[in-house]
PyMOL Python script that loads the backbone (N, CA, C, O; Angstrom):
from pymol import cmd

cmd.read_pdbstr("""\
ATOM      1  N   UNK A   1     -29.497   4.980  18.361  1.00  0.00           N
ATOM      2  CA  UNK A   1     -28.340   4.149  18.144  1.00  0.00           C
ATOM      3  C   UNK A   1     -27.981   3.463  19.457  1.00  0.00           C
ATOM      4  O   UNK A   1     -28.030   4.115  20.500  1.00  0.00           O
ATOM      5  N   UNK A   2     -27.663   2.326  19.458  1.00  0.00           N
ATOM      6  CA  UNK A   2     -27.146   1.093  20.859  1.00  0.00           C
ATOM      7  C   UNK A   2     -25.814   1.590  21.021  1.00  0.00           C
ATOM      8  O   UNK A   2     -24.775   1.705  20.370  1.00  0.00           O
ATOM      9  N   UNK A   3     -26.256   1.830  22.122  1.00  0.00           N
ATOM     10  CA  UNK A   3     -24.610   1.576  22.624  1.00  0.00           C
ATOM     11  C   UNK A   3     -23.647   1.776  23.514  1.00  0.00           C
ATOM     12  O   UNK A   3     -23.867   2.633  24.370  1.00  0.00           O
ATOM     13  N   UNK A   4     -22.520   1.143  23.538  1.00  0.00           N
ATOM     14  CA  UNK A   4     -21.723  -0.010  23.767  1.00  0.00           C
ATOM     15  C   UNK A   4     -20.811   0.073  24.987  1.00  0.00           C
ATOM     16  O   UNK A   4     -20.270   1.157  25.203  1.00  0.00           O
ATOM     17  N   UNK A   5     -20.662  -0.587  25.516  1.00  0.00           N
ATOM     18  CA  UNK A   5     -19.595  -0.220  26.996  1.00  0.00           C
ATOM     19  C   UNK A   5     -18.539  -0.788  26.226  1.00  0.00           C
ATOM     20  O   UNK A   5     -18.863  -1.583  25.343  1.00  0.00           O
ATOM     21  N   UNK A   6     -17.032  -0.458  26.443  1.00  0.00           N
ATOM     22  CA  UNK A   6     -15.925  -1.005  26.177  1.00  0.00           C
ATOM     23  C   UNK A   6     -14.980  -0.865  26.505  1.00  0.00           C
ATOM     24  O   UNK A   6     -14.249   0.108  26.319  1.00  0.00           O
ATOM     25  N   UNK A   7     -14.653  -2.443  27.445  1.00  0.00           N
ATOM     26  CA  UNK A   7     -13.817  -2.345  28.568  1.00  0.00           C
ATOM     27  C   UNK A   7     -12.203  -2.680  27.875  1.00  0.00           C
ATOM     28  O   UNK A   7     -11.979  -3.376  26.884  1.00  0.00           O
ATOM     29  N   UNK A   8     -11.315  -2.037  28.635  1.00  0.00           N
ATOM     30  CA  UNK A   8     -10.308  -2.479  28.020  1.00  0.00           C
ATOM     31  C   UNK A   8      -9.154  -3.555  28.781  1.00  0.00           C
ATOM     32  O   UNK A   8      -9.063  -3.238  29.967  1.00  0.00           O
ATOM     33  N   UNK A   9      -8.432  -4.499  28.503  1.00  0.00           N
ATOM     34  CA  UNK A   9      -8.160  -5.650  30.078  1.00  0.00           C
ATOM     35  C   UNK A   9      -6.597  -5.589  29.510  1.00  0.00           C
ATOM     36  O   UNK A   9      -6.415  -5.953  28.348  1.00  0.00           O
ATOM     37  N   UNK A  10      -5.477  -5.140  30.298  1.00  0.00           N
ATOM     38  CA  UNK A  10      -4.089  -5.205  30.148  1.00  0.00           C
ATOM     39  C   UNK A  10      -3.909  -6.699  30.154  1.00  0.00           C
ATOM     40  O   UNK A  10      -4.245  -7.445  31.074  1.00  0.00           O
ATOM     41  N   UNK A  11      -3.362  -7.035  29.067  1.00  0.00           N
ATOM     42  CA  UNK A  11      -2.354  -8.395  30.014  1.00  0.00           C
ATOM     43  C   UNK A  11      -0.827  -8.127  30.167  1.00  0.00           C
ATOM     44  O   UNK A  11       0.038  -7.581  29.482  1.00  0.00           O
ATOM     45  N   UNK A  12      -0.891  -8.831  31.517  1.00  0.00           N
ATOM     46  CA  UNK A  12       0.333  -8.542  32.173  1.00  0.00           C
ATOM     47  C   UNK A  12       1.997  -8.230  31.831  1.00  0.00           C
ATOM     48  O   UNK A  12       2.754  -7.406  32.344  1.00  0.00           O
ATOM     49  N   UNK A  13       2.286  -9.458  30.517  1.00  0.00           N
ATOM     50  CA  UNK A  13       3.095  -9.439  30.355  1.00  0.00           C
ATOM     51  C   UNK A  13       2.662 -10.728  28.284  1.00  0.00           C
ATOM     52  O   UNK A  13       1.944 -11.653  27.906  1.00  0.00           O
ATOM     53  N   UNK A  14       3.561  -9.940  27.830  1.00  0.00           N
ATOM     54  CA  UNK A  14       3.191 -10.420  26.560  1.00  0.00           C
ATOM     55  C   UNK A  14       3.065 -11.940  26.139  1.00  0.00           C
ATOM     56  O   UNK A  14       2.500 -12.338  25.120  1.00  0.00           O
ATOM     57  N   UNK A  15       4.036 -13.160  27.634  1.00  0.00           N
ATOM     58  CA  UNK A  15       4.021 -14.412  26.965  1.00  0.00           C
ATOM     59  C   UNK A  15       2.898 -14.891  28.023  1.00  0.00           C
ATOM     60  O   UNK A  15       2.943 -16.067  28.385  1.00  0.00           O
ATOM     61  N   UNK A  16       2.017 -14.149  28.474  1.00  0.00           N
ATOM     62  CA  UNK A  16       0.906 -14.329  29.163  1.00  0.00           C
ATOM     63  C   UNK A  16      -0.093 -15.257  28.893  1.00  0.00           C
ATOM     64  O   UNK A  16      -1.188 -14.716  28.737  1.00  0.00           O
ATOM     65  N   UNK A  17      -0.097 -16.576  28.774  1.00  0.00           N
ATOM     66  CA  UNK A  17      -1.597 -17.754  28.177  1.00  0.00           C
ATOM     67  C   UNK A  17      -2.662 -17.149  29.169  1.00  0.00           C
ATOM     68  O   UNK A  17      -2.499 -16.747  30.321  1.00  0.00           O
ATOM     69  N   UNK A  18      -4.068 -17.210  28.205  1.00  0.00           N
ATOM     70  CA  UNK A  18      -4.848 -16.337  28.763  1.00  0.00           C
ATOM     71  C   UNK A  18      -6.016 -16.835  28.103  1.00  0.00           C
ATOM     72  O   UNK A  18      -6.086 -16.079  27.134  1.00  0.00           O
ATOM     73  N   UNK A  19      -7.039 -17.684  28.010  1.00  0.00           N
ATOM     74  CA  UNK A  19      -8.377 -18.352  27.481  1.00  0.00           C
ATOM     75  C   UNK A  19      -9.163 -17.564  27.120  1.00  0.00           C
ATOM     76  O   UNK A  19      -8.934 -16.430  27.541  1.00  0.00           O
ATOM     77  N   UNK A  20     -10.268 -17.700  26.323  1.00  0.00           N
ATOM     78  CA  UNK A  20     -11.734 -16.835  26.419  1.00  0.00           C
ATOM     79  C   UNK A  20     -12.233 -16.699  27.754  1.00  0.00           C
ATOM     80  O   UNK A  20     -12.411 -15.555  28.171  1.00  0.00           O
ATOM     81  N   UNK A  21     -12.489 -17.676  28.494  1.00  0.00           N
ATOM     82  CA  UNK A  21     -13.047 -17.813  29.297  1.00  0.00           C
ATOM     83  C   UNK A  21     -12.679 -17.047  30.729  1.00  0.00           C
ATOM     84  O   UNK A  21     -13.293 -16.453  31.615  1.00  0.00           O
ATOM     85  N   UNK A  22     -11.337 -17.412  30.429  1.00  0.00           N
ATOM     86  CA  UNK A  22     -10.350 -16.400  31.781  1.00  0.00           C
ATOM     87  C   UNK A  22     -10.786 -15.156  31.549  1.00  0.00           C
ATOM     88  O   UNK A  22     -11.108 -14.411  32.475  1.00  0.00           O
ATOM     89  N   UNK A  23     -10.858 -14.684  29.845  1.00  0.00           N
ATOM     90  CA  UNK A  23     -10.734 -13.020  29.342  1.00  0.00           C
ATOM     91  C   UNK A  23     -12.189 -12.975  30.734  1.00  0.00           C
ATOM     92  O   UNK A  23     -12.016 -12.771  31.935  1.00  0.00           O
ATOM     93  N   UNK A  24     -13.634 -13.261  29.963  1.00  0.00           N
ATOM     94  CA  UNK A  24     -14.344 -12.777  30.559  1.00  0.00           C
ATOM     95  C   UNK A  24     -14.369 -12.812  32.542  1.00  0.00           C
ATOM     96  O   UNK A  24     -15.013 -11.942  33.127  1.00  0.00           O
ATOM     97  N   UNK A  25     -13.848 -13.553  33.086  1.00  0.00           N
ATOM     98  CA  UNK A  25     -13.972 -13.574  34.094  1.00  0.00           C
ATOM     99  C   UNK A  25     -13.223 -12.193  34.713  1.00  0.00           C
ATOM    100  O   UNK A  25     -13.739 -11.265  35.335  1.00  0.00           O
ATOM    101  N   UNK A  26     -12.089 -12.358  34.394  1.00  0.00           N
ATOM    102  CA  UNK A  26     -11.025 -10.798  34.471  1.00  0.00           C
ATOM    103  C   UNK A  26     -11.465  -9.642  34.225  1.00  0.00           C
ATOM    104  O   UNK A  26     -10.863  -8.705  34.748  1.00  0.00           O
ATOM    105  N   UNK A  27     -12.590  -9.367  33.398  1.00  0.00           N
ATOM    106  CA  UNK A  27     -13.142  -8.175  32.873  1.00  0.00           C
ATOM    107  C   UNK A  27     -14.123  -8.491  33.553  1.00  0.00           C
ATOM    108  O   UNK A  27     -14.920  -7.673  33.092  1.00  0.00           O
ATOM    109  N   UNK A  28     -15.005  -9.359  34.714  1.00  0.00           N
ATOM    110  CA  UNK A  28     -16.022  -9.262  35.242  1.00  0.00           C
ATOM    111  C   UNK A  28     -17.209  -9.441  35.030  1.00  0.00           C
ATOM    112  O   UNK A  28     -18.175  -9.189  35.751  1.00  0.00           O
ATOM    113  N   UNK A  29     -17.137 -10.020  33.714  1.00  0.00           N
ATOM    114  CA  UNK A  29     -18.637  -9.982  33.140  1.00  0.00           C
ATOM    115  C   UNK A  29     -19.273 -11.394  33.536  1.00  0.00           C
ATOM    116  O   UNK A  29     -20.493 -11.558  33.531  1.00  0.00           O
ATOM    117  N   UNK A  30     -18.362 -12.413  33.881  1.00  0.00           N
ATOM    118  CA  UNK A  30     -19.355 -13.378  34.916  1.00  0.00           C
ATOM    119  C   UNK A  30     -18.328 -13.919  36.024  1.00  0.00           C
ATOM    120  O   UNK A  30     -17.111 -14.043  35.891  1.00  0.00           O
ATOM    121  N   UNK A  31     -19.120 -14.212  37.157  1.00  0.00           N
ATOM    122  CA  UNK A  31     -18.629 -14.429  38.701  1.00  0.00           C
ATOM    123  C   UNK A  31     -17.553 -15.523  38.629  1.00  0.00           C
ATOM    124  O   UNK A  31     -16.536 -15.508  39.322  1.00  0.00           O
ATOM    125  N   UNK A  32     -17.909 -16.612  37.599  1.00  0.00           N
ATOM    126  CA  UNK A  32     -17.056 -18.109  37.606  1.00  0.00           C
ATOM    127  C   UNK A  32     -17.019 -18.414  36.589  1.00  0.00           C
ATOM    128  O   UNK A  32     -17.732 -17.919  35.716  1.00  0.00           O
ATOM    129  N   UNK A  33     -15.955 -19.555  36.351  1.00  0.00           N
ATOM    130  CA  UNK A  33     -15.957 -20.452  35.395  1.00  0.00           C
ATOM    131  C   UNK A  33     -16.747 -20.909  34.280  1.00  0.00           C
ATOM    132  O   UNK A  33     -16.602 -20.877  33.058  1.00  0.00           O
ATOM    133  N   UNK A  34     -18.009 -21.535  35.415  1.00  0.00           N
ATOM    134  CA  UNK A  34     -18.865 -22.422  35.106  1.00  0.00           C
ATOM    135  C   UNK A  34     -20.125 -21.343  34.245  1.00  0.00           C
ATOM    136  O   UNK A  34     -20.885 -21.722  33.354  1.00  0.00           O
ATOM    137  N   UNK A  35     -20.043 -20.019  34.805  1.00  0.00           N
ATOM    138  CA  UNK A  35     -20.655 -19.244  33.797  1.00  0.00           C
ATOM    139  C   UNK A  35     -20.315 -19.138  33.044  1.00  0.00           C
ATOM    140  O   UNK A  35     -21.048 -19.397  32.089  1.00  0.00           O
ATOM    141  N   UNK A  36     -18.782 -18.625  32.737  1.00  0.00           N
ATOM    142  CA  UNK A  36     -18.493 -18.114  31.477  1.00  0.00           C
ATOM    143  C   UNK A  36     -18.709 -19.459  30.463  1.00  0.00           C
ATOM    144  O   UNK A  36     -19.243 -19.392  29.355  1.00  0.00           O
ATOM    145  N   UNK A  37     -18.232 -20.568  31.022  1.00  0.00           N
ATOM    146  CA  UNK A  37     -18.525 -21.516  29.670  1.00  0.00           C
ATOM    147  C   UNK A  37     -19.912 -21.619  29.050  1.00  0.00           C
ATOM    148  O   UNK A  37     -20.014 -21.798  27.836  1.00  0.00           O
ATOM    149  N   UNK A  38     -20.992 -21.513  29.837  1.00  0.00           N
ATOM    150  CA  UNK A  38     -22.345 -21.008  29.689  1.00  0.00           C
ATOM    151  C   UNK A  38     -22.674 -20.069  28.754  1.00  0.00           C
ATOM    152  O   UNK A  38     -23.355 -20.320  27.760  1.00  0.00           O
ATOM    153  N   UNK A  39     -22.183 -18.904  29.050  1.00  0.00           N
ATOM    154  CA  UNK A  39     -22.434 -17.756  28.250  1.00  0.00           C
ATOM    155  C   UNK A  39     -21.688 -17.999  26.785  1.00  0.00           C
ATOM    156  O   UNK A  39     -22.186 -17.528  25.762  1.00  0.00           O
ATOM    157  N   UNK A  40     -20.402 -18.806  26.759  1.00  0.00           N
ATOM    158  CA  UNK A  40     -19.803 -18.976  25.508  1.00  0.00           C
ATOM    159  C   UNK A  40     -20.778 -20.447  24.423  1.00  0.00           C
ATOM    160  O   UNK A  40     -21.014 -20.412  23.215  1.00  0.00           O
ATOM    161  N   UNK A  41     -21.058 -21.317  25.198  1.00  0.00           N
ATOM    162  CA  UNK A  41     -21.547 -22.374  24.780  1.00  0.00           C
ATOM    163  C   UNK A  41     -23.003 -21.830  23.982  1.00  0.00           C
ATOM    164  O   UNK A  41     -23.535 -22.450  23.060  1.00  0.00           O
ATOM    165  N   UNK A  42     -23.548 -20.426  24.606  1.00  0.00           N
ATOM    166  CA  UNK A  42     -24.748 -19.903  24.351  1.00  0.00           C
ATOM    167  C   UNK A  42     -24.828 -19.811  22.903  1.00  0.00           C
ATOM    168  O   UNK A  42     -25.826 -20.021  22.214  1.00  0.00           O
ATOM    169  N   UNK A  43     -23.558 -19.440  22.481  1.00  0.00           N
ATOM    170  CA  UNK A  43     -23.445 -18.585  21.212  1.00  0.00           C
ATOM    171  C   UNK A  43     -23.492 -16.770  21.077  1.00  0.00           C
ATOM    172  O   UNK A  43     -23.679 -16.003  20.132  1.00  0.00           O
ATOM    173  N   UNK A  44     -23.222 -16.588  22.528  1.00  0.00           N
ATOM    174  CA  UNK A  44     -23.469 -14.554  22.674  1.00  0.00           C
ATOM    175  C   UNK A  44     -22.258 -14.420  22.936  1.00  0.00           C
ATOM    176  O   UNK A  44     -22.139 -13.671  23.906  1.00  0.00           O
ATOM    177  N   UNK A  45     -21.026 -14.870  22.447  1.00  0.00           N
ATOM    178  CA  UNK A  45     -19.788 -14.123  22.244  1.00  0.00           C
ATOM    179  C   UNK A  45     -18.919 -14.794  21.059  1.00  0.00           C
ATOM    180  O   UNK A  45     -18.592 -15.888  20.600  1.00  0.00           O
ATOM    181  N   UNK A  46     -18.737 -13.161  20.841  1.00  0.00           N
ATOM    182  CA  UNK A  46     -18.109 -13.071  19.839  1.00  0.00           C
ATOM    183  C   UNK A  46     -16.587 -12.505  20.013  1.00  0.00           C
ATOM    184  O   UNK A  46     -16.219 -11.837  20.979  1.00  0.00           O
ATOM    185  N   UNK A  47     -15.793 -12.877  18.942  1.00  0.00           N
ATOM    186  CA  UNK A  47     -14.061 -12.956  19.093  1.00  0.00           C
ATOM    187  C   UNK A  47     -13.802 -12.325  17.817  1.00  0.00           C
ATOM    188  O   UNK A  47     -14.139 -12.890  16.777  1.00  0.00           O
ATOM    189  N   UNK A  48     -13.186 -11.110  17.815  1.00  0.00           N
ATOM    190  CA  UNK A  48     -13.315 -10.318  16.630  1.00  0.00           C
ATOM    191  C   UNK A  48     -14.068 -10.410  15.557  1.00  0.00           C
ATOM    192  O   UNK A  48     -13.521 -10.077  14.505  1.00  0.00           O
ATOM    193  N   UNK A  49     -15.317 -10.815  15.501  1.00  0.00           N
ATOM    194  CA  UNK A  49     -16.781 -10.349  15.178  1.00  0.00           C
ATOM    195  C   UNK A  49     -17.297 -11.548  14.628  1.00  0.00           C
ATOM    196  O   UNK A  49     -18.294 -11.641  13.912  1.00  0.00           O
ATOM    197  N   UNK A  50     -16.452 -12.582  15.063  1.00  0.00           N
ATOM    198  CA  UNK A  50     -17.444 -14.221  15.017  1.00  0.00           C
ATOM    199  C   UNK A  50     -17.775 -14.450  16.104  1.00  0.00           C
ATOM    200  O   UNK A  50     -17.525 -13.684  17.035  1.00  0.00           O
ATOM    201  N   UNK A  51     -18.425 -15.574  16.236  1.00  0.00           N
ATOM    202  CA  UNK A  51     -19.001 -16.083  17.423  1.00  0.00           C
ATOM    203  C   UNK A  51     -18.376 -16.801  17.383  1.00  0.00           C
ATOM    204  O   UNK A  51     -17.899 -17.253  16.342  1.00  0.00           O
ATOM    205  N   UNK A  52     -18.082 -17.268  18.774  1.00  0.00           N
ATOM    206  CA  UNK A  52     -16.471 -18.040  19.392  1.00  0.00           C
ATOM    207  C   UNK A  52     -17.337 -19.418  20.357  1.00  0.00           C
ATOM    208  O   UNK A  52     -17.916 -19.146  21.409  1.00  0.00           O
ATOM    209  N   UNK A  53     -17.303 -20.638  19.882  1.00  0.00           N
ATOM    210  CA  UNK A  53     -17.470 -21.375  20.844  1.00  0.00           C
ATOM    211  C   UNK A  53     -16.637 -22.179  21.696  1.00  0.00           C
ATOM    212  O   UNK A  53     -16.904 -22.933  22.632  1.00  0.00           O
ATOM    213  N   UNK A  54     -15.522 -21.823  21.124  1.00  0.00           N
ATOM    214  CA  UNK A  54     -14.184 -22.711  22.101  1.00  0.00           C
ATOM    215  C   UNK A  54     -14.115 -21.982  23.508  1.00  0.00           C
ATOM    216  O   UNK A  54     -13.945 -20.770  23.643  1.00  0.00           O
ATOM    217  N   UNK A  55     -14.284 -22.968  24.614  1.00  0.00           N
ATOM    218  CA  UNK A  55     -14.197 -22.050  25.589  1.00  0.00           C
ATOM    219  C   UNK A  55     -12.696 -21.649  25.957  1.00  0.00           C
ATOM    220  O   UNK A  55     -12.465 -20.627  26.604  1.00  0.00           O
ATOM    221  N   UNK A  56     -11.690 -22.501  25.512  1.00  0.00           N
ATOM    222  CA  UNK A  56     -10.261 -22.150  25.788  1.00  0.00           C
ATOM    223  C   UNK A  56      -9.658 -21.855  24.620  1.00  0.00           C
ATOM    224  O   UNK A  56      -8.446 -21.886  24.411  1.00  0.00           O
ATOM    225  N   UNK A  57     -10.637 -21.527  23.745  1.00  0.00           N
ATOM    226  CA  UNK A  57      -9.938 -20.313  22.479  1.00  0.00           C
ATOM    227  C   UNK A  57      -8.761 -19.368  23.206  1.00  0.00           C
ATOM    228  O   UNK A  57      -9.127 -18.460  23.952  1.00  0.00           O
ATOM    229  N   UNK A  58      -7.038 -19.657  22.917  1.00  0.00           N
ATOM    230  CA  UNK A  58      -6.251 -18.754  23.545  1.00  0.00           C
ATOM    231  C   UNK A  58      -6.842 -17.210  22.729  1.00  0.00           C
ATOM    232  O   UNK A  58      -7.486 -17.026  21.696  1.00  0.00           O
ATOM    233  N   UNK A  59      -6.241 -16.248  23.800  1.00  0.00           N
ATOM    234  CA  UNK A  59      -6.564 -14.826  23.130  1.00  0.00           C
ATOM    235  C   UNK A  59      -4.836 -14.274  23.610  1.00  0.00           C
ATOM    236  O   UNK A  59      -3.963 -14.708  24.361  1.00  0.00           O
ATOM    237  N   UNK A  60      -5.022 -12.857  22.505  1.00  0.00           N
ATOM    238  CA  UNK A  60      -3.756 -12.746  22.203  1.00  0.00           C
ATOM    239  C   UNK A  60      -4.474 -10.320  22.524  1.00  0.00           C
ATOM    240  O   UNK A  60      -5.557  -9.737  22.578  1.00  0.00           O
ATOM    241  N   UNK A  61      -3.379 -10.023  22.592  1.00  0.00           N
ATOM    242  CA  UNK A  61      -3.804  -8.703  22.472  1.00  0.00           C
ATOM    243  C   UNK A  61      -3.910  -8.275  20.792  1.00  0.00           C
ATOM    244  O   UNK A  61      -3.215  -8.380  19.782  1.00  0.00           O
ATOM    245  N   UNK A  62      -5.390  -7.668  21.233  1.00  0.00           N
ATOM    246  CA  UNK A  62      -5.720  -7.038  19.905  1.00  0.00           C
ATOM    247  C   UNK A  62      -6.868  -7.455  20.064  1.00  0.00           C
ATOM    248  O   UNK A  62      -7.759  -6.635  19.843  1.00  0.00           O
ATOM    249  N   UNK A  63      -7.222  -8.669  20.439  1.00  0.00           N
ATOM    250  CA  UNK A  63      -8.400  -9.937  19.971  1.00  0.00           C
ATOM    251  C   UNK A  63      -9.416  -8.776  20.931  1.00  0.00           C
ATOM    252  O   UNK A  63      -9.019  -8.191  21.939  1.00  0.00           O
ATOM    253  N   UNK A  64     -10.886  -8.635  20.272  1.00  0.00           N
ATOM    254  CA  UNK A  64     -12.167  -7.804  20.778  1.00  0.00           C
ATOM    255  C   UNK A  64     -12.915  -9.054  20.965  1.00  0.00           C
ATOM    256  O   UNK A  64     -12.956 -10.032  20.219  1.00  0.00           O
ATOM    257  N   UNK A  65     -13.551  -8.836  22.191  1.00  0.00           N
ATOM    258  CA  UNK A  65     -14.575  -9.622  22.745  1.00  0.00           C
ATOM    259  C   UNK A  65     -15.694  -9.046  23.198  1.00  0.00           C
ATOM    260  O   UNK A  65     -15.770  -8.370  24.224  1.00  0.00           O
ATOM    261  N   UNK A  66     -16.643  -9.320  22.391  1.00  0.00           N
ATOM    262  CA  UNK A  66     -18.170  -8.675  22.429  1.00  0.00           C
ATOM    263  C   UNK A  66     -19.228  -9.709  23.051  1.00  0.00           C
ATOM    264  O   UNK A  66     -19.480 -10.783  22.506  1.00  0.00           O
ATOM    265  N   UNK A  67     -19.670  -9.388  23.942  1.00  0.00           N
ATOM    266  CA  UNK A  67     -21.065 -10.075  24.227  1.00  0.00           C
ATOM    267  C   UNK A  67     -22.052  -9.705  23.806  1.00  0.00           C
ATOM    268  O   UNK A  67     -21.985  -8.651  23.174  1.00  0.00           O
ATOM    269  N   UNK A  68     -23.422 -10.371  23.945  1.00  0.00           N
ATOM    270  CA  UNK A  68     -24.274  -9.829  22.701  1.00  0.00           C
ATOM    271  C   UNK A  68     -25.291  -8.918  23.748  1.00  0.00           C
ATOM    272  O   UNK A  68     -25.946  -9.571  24.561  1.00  0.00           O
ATOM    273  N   UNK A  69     -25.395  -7.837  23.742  1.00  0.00           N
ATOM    274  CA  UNK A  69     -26.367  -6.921  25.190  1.00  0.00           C
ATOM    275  C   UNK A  69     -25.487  -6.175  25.908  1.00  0.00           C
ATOM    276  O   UNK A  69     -25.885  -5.221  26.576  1.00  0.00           O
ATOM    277  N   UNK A  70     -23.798  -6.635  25.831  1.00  0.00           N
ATOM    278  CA  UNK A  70     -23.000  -6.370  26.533  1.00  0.00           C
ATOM    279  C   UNK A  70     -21.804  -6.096  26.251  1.00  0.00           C
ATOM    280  O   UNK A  70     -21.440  -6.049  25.076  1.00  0.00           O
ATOM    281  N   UNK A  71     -20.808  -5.819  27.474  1.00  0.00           N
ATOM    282  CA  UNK A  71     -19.924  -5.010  27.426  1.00  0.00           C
ATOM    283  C   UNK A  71     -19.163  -5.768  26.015  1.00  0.00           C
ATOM    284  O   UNK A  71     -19.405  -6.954  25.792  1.00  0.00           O
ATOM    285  N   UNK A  72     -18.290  -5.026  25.158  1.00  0.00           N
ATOM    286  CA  UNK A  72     -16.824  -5.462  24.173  1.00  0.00           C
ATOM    287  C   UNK A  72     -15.412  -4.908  25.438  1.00  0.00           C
ATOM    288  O   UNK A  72     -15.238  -3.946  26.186  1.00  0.00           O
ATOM    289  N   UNK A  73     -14.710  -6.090  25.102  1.00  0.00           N
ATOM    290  CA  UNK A  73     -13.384  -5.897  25.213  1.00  0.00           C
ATOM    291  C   UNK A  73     -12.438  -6.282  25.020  1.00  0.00           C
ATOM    292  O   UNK A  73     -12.173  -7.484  25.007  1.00  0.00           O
ATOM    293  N   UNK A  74     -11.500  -5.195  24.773  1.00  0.00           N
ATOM    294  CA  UNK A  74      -9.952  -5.267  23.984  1.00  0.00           C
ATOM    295  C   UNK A  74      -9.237  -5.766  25.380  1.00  0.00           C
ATOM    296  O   UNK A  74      -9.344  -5.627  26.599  1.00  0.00           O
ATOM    297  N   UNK A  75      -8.413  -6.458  24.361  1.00  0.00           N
ATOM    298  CA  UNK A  75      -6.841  -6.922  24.620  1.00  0.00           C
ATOM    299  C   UNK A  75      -5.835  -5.938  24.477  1.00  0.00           C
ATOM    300  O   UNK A  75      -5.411  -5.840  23.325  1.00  0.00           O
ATOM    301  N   UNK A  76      -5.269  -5.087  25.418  1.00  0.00           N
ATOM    302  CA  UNK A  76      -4.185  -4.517  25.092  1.00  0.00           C
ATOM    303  C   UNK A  76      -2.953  -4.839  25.736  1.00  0.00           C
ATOM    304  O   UNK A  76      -1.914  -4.270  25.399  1.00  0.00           O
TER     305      UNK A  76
END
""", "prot")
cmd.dss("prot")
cmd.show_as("cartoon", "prot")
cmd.util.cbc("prot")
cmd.orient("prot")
């Protein structure tokens, strides 16, 4: 069976605007920007179990973000 790292990323304060793209950078899973739009444009992330191509899809807590090989993480 695969499996799964799952990171979990506080946001700060509840009226917090916060992108896909920001999510992954904050949780570390790429160095910049210009990656994460990369990795989203790819089609290997997914936003509670679709694949998400908006790179400034707002996220909200709750919302799971899965990469595909890689880490998932919650919004809490």
């Amino acid at each position: 069976m695969k499996q799964t790292n799952r990171l979990q990323i506080q946001l700060e304060n509840e009226g917090e605007a916060i992108n896909l793209t920001q999510v992954l950078k904050r949780a570390g899973c790429v160095m910049s920007g210009g990656e994460g739009k990369a990795l989203i444009a790819s089609g290997l992330v997914r936003v509670n179990g679709e694949v998400e191509l908006r790179k400034r899809r707002q996220m909200s807590r709750g919302d799971v973000v899965a990469i595909e090989d890689g880490p998932t993480i919650e919004l809490t």
